[in-house]
C-alpha positions in Angstrom: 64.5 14.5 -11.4 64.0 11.5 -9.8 61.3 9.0 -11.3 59.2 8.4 -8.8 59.0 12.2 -8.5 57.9 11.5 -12.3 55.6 8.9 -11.7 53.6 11.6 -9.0 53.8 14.4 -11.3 52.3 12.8 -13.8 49.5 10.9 -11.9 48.8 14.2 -9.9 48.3 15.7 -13.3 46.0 13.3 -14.9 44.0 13.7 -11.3 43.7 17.4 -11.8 42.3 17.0 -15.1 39.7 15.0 -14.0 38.5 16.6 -11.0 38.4 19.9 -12.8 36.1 17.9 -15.6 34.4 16.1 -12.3 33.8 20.4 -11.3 32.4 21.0 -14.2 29.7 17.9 -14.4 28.7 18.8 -11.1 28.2 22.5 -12.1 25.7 21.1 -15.1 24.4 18.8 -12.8 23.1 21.3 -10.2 21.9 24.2 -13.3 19.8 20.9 -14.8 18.4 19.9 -10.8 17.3 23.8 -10.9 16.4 23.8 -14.4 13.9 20.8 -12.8 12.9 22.3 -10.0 11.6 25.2 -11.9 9.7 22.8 -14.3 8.3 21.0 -11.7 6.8 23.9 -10.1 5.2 25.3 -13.1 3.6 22.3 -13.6 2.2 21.7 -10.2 1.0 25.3 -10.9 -0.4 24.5 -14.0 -2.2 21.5 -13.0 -4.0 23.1 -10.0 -5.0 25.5 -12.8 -6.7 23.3 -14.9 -8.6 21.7 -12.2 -10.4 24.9 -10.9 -10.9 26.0 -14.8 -12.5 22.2 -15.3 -14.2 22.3 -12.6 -16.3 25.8 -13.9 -16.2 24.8 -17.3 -17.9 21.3 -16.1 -21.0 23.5 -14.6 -21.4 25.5 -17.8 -21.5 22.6 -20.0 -24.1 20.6 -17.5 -26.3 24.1 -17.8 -25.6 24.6 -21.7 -26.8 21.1 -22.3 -30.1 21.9 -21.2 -32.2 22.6 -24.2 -29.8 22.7 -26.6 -29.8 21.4 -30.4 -29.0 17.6 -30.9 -25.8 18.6 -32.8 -24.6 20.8 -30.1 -25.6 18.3 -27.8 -23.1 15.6 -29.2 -20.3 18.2 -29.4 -20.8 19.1 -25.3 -21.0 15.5 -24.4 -17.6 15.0 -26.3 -16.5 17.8 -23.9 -17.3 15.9 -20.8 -15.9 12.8 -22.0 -12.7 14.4 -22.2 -13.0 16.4 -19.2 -13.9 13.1 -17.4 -10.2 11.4 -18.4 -8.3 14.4 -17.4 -8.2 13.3 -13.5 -6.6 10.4 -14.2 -4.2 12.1 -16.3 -3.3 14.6 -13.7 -2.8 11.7 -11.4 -0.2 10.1 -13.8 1.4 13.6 -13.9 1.4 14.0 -10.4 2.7 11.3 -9.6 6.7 12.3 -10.9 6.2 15.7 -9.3 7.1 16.4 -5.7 3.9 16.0 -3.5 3.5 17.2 0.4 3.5 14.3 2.5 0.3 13.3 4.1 -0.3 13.1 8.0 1.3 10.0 8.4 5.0 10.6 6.8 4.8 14.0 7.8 5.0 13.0 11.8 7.0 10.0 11.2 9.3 11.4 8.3 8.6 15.5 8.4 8.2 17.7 5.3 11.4 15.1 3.1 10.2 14.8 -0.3 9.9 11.1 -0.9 8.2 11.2 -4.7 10.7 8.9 -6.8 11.6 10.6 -10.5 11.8 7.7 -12.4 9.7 5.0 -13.7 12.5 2.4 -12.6 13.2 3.4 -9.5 9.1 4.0 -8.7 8.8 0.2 -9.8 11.9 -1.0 -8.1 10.3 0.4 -4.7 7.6 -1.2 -5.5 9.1 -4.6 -6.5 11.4 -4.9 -3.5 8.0 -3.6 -0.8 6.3 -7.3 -2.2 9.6 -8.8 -1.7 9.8 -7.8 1.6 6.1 -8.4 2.9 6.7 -12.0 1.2 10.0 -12.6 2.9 8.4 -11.4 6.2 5.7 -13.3 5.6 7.2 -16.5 5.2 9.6 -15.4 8.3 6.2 -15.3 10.1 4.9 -18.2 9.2 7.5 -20.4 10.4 7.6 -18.4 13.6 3.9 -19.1 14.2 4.7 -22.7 13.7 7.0 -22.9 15.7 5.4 -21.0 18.7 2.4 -23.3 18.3 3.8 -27.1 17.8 7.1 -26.8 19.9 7.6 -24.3 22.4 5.5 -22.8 25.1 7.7 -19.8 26.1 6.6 -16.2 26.4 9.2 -14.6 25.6 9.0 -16.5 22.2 5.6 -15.0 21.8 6.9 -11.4 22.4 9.4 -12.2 19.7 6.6 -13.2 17.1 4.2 -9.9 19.0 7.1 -8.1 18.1 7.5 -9.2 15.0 4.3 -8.4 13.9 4.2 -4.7 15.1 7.5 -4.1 13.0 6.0 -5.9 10.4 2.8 -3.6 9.9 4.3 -0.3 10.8 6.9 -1.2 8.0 4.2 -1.9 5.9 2.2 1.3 6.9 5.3 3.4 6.0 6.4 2.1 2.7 2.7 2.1 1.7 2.4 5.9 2.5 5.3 6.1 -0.2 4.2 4.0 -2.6 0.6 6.1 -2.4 2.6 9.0 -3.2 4.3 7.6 -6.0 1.4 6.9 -8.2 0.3 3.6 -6.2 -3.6 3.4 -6.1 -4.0 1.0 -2.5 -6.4 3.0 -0.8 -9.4 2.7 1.7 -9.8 -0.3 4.1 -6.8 -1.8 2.2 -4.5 0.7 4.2 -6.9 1.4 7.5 -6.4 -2.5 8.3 -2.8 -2.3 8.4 -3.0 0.2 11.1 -5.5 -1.8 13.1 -3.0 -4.8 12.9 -0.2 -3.4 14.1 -2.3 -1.8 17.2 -3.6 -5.1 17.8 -0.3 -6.7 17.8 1.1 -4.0 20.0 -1.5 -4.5 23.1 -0.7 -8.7 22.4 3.1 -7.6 22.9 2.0 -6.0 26.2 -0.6 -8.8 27.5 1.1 -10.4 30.7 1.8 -14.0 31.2 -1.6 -15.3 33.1 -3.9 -17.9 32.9 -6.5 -15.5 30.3 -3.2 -15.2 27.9 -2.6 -19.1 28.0 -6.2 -19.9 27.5 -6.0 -17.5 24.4 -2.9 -18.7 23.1 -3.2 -21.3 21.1 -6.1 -19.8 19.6 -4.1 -16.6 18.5 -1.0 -18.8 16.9 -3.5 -21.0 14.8 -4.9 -17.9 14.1 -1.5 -16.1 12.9 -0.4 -19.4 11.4 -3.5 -19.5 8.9 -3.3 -15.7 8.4 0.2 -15.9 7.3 -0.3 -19.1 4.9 -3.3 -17.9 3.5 -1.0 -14.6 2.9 1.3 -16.5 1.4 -1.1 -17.8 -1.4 -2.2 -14.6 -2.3 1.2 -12.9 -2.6 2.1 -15.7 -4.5 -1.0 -16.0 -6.6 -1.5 -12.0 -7.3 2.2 -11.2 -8.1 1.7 -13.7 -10.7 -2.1 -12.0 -12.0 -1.1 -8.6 -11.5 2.2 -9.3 -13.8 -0.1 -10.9 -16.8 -3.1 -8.0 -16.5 0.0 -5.7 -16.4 1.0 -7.4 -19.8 -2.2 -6.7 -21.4 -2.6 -3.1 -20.3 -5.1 -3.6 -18.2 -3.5 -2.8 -14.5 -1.4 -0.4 -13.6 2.6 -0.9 -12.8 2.7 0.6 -9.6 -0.8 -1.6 -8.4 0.4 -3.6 -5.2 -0.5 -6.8 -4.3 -3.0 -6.9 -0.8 -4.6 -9.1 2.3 -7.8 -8.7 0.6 -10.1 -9.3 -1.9 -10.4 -6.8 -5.3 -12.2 -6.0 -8.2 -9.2 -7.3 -10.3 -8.9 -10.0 -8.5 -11.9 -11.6 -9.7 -10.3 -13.0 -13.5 -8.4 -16.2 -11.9 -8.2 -15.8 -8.2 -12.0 -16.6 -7.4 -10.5 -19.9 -5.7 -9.0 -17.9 -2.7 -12.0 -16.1 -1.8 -13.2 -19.6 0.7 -9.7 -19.0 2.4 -10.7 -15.2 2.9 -14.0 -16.0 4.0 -13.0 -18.3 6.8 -10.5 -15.8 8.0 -12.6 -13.3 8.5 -14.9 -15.6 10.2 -12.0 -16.5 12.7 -11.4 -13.0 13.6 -15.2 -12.8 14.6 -15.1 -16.0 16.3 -11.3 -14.9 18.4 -13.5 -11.2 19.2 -16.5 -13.2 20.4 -14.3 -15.5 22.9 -12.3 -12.2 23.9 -15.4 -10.6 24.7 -16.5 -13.5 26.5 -13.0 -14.3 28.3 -13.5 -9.8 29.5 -16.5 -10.7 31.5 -15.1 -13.4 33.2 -14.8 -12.3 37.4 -11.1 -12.7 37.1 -11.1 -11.2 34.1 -8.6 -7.7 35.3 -6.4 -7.6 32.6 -7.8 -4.3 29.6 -6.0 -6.3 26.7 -8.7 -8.8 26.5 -11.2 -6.4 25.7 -9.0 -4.1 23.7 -7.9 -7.0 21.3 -11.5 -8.4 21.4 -12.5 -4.6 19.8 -9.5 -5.2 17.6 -10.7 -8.5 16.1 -14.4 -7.4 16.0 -13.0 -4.0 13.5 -10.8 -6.2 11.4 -13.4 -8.7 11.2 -16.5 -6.5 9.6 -13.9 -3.9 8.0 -12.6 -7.2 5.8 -16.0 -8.8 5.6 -18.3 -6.1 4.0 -15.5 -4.6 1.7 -14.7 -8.1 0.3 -18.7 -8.6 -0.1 -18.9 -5.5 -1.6 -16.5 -5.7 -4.3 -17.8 -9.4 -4.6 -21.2 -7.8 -5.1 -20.0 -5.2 -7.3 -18.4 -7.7 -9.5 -21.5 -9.6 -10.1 -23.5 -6.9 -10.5 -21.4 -6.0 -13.1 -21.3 -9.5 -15.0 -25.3 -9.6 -14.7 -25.3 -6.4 -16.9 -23.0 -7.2 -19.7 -24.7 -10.0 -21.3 -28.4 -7.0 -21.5 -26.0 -4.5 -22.5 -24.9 -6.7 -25.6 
């Protein structure tokens, strides 16, 4: 036999060995993903279980505890403390199990499962989403700057339009995810997002005029701040939300914002003048929008579309950030008589 004929014999059979192993592993594999599949069901069944059952037993304890003996009274209320954490629990549980989509992925994804299994690859998502708003950011920034102090182009401004529509539908998307891995961003938080990439769209499609170039400058100065002030915070609450994760206090999948929370308020007070001013701006660009629209040759519907944009993102931002600012005080007042 000739030894190269050796050499193939011998390499084919050490192949064959480990692709019938490789046959093997796979077959495991796939009994454990339907061993898993079965577990996960039975717990989503289980779980919608216990909230209906909780739900009744809530009611009878809220109707036993009427009139009833102080000892038994003690012994109910430890019932609805407990019954009180379980939510949150759920939620925690919920979060590794296979959820339907909401609206949003389901007409831009359709019915794909996108609940991550792991807490490493939940957190990795999550790390590489505030990478990626940070980098964009930045990317943003410089493109403002650059629109504003050295060119005068439009098609440079449909770039940076552009830009910004990609940006916030990106953001939009991997939000949705996030929220259905366990991520608690919610409310105005995610609503704003929306707004801002329908506002950039309708900028995208504004034509070159005389309105447009009287607005521009205003806009870019605008989107310049924005962006720095963005900066600051992603900077600043990466850095707060790591050190309150340390002490247990937040939770791993929390996500940093272009707001102002209630966690916010234990070292990032300072940014809250930076906030406030931006929010002003938008009022102030919806005001000369609104203005520009009646203007007799005013015949362009962007310049009262974005002016309605402005004038949302403007009291949306302003009353939540003075309501969690309120909140917070509130809060602080109340300690000090409670001790």
């Amino acid at each position: 036999m000739p030894r190269d004929l050796g050499v193939v014999l011998e390499e084919w059979k050490c192949l064959e060995e480990e692709y019938q192993q490789l046959l093997e592993t796979h077959r495991l594999y796939l009994q454990k993903l339907e061993e898993i599949s079965k577990l996960q069901k039975n717990c989503s069944s289980t779980i919608l279980s216990q909230r209906s059952k909780l739900k009744d037993l809530s009611q009878l304890v809220k109707k036993c505890s009427k009139g009833s003996l102080e000892e038994d009274a003690k012994t109910l209320d430890g019932i609805n403390e407990k019954i009180k954490t379980r939510p949150n629990s759920f939620f925690e549980m919920e979060a590794f199990l296979p959820n339907k989509n909401g609206l949003y992925l389901s007409l831009v994804l359709g019915n794909v499962n996108v609940t991550l299994l792991s807490k490493q690859s939940k957190f990795s998502y999550k790390d590489e989403y505030e990478k990626f708003k940070l980098c964009l950011t930045v990317i943003l920034l410089l493109f403002s700057f650059m629109c504003y102090f050295f060119t005068n182009y439009r098609f440079l401004d449909a770039i940076l339009n552009f830009l910004l529509v990609w940006y916030y539908c990106t953001l939009t998307l991997r939000e949705s995810i996030l929220i259905t891995n366990g991520s608690r961003i919610k409310g105005w938080w995610v609503f704003h997002h929306y707004i801002s990439a329908f506002l950039s769209g309708v900028m995208l499609t504004w034509p070159d005029g005389d309105l447009y170039k009287t607005f521009r400058n205003q806009f870019l100065a605008y989107s310049l701040y924005q962006n720095f002030v963005q900066c600051l915070q992603c900077y600043y609450q990466s850095g707060c939300l790591y050190r309150l994760r340390a002490l247990g206090e937040r939770h791993n999948m929390d996500l940093t914002v272009e707001g102002f929370q209630s966690w916010m308020w234990k070292g990032l007070t300072f940014l809250l003048p930076f906030l406030f001013f931006g929010h002003f701006w938008q009022l102030f660009n919806s005001i000369s929008l609104f203005r520009m629209s009646r203007l007799p040759d005013c015949k362009e519907w962007q310049v009262w579309m974005c002016g309605l944009c402005f004038l949302i993102l403007f009291m949306g931002n302003f009353f939540t950030t003075v309501a969690v600012v309120r909140h917070k005080v509130k809060s602080r007042i109340r300690k000090p008589k409670s001790l």
